[in-house]
CHARMM internal coordinates of N, CA and C (Angstrom, degrees):
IC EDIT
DIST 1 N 1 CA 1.4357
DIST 1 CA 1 C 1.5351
ANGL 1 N 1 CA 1 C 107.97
DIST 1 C 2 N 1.2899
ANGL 1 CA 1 C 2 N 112.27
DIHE 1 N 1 CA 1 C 2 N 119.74
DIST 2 N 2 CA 1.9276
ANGL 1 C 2 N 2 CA 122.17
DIHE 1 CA 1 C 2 N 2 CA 165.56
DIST 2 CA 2 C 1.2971
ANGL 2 N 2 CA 2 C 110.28
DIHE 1 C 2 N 2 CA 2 C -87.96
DIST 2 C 3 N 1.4824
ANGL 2 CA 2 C 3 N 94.95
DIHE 2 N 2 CA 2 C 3 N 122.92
DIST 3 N 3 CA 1.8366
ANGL 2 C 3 N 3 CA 117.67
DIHE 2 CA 2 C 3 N 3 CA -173.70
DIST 3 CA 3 C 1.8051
ANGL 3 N 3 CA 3 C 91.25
DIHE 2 C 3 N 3 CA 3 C -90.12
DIST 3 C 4 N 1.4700
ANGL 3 CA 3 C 4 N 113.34
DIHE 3 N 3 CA 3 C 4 N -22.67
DIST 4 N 4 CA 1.1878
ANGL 3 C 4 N 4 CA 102.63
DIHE 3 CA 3 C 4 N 4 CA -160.05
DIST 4 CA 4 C 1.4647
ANGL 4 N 4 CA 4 C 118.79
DIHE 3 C 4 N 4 CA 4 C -82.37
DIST 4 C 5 N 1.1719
ANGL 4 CA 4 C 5 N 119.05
DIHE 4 N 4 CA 4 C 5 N -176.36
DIST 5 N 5 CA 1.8107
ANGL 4 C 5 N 5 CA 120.66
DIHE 4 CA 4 C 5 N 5 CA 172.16
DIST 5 CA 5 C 1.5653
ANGL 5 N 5 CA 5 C 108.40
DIHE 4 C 5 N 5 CA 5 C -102.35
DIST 5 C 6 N 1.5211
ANGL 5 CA 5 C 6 N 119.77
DIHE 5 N 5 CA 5 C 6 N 171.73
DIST 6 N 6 CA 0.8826
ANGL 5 C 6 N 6 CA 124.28
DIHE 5 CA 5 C 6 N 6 CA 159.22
DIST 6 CA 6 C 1.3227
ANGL 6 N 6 CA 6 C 119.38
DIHE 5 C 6 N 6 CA 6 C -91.99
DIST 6 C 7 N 1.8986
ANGL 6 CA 6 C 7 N 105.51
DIHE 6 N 6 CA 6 C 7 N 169.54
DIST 7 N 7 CA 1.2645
ANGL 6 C 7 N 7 CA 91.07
DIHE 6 CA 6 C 7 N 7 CA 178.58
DIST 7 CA 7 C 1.7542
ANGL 7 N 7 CA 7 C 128.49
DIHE 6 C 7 N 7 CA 7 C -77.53
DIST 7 C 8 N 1.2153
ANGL 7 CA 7 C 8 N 134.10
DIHE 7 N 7 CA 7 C 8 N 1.22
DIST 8 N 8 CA 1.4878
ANGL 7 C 8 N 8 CA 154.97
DIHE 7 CA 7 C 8 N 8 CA 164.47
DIST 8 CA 8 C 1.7281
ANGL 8 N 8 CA 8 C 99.63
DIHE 7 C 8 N 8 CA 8 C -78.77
DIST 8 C 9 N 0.8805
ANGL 8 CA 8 C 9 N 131.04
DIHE 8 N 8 CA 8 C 9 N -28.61
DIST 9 N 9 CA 1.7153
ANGL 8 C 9 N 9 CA 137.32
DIHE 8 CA 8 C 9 N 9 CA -168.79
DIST 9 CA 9 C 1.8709
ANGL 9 N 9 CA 9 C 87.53
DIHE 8 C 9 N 9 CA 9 C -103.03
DIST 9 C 10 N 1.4460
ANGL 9 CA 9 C 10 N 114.86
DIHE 9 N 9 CA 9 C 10 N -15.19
DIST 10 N 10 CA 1.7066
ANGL 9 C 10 N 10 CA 98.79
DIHE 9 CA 9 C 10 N 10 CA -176.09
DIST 10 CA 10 C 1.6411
ANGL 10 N 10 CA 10 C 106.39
DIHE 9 C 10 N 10 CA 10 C -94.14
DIST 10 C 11 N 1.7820
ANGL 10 CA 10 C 11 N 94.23
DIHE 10 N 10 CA 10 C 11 N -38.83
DIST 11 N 11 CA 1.4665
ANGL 10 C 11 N 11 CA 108.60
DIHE 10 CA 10 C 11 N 11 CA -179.07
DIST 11 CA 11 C 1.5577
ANGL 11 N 11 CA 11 C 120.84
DIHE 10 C 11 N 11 CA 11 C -29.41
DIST 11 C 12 N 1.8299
ANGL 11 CA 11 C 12 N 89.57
DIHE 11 N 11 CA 11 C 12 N -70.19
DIST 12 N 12 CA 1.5610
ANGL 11 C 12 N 12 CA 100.41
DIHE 11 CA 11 C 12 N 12 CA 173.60
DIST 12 CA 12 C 1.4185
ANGL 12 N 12 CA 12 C 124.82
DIHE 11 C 12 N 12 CA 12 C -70.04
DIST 12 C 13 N 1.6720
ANGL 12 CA 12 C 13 N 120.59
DIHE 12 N 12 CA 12 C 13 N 5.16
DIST 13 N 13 CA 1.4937
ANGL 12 C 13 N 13 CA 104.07
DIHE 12 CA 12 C 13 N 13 CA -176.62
DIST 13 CA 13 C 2.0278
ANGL 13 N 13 CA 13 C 96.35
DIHE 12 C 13 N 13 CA 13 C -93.79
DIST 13 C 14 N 1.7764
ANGL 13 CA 13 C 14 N 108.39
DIHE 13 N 13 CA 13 C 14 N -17.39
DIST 14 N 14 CA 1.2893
ANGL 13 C 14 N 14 CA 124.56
DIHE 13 CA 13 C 14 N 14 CA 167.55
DIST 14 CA 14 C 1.3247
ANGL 14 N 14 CA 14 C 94.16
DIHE 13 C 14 N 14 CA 14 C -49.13
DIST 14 C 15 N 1.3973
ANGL 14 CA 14 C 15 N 108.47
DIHE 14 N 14 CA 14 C 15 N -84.67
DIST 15 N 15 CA 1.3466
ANGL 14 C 15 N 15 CA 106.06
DIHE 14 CA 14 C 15 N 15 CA -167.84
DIST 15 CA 15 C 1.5696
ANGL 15 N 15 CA 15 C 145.06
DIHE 14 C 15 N 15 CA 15 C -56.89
DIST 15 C 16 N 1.0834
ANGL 15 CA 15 C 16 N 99.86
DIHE 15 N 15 CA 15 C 16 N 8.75
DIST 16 N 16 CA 1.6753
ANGL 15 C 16 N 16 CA 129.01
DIHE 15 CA 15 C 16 N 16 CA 172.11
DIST 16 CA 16 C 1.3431
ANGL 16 N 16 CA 16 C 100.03
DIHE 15 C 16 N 16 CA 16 C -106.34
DIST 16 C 17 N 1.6554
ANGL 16 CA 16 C 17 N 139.93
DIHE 16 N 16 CA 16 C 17 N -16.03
DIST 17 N 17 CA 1.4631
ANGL 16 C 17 N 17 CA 115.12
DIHE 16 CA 16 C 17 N 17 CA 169.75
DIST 17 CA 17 C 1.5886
ANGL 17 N 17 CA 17 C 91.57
DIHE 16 C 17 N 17 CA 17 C 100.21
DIST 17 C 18 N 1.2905
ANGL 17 CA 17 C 18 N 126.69
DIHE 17 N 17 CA 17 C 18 N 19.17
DIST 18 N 18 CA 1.1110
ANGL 17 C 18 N 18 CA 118.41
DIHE 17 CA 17 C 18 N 18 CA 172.98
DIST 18 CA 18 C 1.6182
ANGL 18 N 18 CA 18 C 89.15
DIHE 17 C 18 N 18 CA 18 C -96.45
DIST 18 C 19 N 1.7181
ANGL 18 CA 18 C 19 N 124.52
DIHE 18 N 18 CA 18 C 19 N 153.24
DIST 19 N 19 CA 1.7046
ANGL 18 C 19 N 19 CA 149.00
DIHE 18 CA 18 C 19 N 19 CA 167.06
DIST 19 CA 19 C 1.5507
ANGL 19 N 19 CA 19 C 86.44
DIHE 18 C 19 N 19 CA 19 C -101.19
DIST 19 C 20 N 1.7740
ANGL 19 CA 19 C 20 N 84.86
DIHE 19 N 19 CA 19 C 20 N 147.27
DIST 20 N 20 CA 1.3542
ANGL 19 C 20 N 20 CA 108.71
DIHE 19 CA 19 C 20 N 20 CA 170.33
DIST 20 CA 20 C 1.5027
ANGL 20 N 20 CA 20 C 91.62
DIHE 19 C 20 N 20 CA 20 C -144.05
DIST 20 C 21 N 1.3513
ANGL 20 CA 20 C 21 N 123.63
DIHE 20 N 20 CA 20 C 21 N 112.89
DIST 21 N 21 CA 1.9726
ANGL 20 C 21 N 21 CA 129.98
DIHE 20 CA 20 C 21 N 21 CA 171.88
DIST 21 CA 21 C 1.2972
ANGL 21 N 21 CA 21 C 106.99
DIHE 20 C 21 N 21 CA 21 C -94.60
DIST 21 C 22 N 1.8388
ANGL 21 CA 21 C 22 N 122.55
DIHE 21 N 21 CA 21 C 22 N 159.95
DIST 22 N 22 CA 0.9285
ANGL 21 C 22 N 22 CA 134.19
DIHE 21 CA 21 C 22 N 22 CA -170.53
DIST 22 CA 22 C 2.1979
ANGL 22 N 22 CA 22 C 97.08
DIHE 21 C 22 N 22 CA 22 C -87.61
DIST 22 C 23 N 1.5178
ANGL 22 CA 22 C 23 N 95.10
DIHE 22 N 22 CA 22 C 23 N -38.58
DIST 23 N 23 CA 1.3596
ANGL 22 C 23 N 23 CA 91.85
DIHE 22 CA 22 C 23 N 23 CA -174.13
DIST 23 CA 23 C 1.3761
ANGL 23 N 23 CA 23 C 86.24
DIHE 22 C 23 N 23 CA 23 C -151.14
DIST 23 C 24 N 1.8137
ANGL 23 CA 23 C 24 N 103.07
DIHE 23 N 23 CA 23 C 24 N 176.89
DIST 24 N 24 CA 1.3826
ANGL 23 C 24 N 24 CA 134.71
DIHE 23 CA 23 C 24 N 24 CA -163.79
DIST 24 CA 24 C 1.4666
ANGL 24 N 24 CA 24 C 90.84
DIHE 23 C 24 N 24 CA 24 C -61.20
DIST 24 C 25 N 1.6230
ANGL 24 CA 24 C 25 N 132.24
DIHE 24 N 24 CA 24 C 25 N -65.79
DIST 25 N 25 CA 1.2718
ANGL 24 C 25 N 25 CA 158.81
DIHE 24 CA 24 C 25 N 25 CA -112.90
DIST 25 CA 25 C 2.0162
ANGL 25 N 25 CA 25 C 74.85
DIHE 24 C 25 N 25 CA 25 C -101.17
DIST 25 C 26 N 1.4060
ANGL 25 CA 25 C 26 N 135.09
DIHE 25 N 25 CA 25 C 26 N -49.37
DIST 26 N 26 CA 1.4105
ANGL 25 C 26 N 26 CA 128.38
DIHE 25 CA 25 C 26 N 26 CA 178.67
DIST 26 CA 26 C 2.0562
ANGL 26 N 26 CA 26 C 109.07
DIHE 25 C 26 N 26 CA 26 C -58.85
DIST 26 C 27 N 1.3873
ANGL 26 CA 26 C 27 N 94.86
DIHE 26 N 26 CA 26 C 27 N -38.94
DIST 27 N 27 CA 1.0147
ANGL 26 C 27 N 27 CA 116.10
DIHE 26 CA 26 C 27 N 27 CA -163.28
DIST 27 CA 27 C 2.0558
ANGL 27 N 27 CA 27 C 97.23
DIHE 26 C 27 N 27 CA 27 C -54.64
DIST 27 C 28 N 1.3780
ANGL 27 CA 27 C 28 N 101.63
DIHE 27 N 27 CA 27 C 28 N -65.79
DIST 28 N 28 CA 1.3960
ANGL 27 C 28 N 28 CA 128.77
DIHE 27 CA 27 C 28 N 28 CA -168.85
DIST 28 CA 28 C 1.8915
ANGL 28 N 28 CA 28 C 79.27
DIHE 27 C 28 N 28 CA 28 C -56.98
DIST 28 C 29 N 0.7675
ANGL 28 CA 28 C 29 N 145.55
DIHE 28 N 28 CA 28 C 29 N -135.59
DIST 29 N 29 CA 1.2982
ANGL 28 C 29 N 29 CA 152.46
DIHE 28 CA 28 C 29 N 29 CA 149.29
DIST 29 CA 29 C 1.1974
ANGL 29 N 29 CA 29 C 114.51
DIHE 28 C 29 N 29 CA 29 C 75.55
DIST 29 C 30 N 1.4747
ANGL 29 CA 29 C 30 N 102.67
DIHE 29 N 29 CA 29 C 30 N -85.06
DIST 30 N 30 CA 1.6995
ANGL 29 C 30 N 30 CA 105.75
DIHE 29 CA 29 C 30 N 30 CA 158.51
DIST 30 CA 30 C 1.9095
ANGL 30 N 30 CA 30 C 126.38
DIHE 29 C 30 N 30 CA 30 C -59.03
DIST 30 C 31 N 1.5148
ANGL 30 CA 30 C 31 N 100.69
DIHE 30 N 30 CA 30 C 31 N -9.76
DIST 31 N 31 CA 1.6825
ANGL 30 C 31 N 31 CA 82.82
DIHE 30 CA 30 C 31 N 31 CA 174.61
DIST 31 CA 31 C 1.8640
ANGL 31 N 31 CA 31 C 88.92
DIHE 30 C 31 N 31 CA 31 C -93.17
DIST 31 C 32 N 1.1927
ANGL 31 CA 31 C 32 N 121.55
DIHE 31 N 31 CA 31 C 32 N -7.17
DIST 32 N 32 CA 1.5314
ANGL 31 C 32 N 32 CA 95.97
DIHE 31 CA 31 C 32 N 32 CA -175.91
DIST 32 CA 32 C 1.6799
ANGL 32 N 32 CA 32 C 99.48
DIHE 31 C 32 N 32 CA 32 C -85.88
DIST 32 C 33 N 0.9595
ANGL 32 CA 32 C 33 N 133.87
DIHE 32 N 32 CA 32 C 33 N -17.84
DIST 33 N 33 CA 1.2198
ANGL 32 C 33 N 33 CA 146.13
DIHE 32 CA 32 C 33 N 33 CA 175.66
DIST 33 CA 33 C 1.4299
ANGL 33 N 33 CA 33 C 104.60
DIHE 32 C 33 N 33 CA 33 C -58.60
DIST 33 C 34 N 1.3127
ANGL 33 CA 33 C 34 N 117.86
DIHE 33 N 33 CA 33 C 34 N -55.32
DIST 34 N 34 CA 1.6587
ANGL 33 C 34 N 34 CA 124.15
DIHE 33 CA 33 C 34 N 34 CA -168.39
DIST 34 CA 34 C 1.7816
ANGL 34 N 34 CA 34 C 92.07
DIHE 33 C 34 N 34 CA 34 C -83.82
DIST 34 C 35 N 1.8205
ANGL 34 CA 34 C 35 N 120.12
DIHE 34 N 34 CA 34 C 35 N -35.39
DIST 35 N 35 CA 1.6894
ANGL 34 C 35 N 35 CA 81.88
DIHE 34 CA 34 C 35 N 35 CA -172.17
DIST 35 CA 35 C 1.6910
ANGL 35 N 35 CA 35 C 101.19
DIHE 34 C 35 N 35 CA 35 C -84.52
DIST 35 C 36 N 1.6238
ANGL 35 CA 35 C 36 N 138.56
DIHE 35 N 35 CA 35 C 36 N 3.09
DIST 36 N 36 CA 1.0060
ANGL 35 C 36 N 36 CA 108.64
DIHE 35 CA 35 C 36 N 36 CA 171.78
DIST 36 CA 36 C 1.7381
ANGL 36 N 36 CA 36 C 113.01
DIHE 35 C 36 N 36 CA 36 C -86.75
DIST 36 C 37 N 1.3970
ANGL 36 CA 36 C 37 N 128.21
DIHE 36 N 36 CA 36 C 37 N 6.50
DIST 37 N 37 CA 1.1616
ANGL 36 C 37 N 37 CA 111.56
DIHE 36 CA 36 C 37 N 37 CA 166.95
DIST 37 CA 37 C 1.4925
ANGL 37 N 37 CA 37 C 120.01
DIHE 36 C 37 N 37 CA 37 C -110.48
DIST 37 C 38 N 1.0066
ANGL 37 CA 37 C 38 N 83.66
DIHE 37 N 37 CA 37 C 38 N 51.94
DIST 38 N 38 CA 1.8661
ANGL 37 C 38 N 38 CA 110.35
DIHE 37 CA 37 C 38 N 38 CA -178.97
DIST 38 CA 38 C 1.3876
ANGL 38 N 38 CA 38 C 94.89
DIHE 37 C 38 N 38 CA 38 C -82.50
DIST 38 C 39 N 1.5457
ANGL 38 CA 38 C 39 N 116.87
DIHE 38 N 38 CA 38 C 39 N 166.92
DIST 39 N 39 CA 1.3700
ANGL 38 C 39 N 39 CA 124.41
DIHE 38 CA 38 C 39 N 39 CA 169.37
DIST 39 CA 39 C 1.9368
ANGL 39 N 39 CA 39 C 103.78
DIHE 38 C 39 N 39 CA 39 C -97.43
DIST 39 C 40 N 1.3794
ANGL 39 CA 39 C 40 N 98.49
DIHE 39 N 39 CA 39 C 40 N 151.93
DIST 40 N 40 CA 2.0447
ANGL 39 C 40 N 40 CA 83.53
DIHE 39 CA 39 C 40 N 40 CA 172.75
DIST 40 CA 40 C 1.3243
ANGL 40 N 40 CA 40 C 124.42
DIHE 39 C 40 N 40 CA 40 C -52.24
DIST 40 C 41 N 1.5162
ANGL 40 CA 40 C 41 N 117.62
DIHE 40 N 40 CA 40 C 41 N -35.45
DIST 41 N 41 CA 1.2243
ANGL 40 C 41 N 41 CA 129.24
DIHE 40 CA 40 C 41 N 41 CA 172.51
DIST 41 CA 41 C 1.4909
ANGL 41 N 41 CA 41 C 105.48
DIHE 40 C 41 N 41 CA 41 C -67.30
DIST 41 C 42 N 0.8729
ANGL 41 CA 41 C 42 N 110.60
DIHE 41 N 41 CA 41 C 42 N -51.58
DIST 42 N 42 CA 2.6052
ANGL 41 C 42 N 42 CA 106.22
DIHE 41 CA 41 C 42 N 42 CA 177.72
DIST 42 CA 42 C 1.6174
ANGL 42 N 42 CA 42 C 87.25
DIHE 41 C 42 N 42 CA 42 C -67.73
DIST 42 C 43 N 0.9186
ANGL 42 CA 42 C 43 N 138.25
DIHE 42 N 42 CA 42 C 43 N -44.76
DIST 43 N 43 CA 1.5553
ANGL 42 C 43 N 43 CA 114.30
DIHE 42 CA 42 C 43 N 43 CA 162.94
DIST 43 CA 43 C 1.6853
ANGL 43 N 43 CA 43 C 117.51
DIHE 42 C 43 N 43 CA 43 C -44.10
DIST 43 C 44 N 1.0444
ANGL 43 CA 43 C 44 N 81.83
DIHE 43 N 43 CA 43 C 44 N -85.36
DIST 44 N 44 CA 1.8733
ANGL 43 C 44 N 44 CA 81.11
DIHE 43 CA 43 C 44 N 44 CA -169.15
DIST 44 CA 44 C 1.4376
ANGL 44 N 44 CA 44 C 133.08
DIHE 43 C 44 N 44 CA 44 C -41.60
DIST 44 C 45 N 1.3131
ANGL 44 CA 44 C 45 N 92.02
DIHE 44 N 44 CA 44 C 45 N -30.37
DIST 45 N 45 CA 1.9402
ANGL 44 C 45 N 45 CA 113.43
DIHE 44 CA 44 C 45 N 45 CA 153.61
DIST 45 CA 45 C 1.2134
ANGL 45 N 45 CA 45 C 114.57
DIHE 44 C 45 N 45 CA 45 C -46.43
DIST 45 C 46 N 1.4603
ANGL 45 CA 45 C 46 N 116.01
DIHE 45 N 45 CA 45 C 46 N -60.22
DIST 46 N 46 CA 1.4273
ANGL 45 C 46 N 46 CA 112.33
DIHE 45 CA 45 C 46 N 46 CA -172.14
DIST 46 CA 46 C 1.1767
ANGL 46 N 46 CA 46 C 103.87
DIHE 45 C 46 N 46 CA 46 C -75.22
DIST 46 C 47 N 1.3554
ANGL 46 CA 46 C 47 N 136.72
DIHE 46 N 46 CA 46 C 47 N -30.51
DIST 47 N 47 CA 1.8992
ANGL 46 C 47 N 47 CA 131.00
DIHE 46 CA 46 C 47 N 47 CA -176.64
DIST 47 CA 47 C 1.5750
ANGL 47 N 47 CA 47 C 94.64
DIHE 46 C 47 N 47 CA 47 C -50.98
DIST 47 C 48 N 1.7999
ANGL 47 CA 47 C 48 N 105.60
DIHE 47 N 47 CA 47 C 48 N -64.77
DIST 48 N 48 CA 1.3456
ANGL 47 C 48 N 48 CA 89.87
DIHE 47 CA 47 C 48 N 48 CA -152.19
DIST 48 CA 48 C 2.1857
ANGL 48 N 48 CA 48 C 108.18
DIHE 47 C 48 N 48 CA 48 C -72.07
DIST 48 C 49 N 1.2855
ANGL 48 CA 48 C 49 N 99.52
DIHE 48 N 48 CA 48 C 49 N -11.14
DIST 49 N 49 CA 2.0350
ANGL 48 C 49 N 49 CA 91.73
DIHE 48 CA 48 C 49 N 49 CA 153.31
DIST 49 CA 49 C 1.9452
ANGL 49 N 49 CA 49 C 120.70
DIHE 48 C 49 N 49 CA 49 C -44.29
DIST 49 C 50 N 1.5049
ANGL 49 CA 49 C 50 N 78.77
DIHE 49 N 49 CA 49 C 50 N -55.00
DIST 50 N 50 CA 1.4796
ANGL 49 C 50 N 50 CA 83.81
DIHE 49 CA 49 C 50 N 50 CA -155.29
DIST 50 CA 50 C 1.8790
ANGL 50 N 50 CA 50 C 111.44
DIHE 49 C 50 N 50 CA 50 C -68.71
DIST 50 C 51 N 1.5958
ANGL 50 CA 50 C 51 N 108.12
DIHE 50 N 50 CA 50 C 51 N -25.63
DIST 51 N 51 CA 1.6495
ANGL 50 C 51 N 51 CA 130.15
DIHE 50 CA 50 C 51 N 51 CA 160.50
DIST 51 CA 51 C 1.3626
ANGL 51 N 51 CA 51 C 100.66
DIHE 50 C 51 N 51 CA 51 C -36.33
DIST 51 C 52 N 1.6737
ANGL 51 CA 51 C 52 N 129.90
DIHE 51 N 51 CA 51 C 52 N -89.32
DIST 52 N 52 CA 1.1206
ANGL 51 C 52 N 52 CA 147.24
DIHE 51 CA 51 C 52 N 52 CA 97.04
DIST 52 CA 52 C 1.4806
ANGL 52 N 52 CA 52 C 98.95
DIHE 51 C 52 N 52 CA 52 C 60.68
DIST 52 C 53 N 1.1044
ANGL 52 CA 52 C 53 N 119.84
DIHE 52 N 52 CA 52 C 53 N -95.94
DIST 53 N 53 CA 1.6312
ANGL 52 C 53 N 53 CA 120.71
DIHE 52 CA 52 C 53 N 53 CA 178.25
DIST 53 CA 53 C 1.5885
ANGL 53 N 53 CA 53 C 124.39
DIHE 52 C 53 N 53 CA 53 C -63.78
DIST 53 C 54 N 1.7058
ANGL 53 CA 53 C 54 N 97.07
DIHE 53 N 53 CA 53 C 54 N -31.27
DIST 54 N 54 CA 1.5747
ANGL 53 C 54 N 54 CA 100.04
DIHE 53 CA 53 C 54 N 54 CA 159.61
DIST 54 CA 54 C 1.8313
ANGL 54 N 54 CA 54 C 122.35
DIHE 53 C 54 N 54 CA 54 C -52.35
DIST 54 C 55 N 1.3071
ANGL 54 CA 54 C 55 N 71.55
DIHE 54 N 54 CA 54 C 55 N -78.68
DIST 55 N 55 CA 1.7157
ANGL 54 C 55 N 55 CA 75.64
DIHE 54 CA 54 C 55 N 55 CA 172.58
DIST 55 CA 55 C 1.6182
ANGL 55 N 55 CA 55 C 112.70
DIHE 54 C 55 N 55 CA 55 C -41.58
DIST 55 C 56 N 1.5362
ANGL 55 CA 55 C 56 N 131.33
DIHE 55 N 55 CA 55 C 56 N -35.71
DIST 56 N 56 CA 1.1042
ANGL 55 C 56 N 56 CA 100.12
DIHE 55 CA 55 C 56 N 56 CA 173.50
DIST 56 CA 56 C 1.6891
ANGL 56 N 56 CA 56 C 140.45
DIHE 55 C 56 N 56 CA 56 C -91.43
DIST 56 C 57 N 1.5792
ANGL 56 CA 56 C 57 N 85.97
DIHE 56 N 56 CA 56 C 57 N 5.72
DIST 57 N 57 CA 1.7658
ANGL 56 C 57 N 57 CA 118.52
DIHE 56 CA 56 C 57 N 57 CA -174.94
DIST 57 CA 57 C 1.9609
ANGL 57 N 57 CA 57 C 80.43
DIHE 56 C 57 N 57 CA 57 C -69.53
DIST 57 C 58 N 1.1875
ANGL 57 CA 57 C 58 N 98.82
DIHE 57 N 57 CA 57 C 58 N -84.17
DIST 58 N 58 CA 1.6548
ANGL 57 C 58 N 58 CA 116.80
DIHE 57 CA 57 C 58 N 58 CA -173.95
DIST 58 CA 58 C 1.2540
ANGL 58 N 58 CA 58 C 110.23
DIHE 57 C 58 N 58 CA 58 C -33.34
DIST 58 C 59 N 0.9438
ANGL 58 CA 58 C 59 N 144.33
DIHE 58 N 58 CA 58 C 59 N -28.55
DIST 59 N 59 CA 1.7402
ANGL 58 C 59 N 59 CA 146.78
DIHE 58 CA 58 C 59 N 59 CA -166.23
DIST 59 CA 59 C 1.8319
ANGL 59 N 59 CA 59 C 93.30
DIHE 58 C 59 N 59 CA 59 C -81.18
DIST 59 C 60 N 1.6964
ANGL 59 CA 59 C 60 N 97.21
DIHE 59 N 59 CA 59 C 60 N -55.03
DIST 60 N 60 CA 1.4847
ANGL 59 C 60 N 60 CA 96.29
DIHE 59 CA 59 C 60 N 60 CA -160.86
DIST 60 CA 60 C 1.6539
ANGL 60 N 60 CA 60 C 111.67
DIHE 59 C 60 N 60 CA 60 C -77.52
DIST 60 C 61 N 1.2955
ANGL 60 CA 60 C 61 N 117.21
DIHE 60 N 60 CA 60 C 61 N -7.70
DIST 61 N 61 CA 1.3022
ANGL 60 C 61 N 61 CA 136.29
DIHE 60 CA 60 C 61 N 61 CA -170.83
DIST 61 CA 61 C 1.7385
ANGL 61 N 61 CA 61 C 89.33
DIHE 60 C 61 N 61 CA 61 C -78.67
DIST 61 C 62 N 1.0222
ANGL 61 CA 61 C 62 N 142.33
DIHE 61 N 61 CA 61 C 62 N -85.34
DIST 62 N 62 CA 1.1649
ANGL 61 C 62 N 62 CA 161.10
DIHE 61 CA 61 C 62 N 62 CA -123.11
DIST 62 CA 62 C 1.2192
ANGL 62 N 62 CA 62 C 126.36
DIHE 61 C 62 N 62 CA 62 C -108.64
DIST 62 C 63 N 2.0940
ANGL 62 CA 62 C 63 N 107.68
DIHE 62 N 62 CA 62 C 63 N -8.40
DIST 63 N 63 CA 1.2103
ANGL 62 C 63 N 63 CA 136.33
DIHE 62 CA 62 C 63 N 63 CA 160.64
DIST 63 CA 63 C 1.3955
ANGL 63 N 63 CA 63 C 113.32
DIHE 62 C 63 N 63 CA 63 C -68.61
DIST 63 C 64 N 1.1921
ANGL 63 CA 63 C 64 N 125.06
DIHE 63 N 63 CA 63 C 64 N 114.19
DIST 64 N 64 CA 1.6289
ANGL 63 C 64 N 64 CA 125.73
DIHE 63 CA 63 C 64 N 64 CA 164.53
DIST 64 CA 64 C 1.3740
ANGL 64 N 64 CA 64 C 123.15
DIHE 63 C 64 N 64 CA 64 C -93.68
END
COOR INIT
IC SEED 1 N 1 CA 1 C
IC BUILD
């Protein structure tokens, strides 16, 4: 059984804006790449998201 795609089934997932990385370490790389060309404001947006999700990680963690 092939888990994999072809290359015409890869083309278009390219061309839809879908990434395909060689490894984790490429992977990590390019998102530090994309969050340093963030604006300060698309920064601070995403802090207070990710606050935001803490607090709601922690609520459900600690709720009995």
């Amino acid at each position: 059984m092939n888990h994999g795609i072809s290359d015409n089934e890869r083309k278009k997932a390219e061309e839809a804006g879908i990434r395909f990385y060689a490894s984790n370490e490429e992977k990590e790389l390019a998102y530090l790449k994309e969050g340093l060309a963030r604006t300060p404001k698309e920064r601070f947006l995403f802090l207070l998201k990710l606050m935001s999700m803490q607090r709601t990680m922690s609520k459900a963690t600690h709720h009995k």
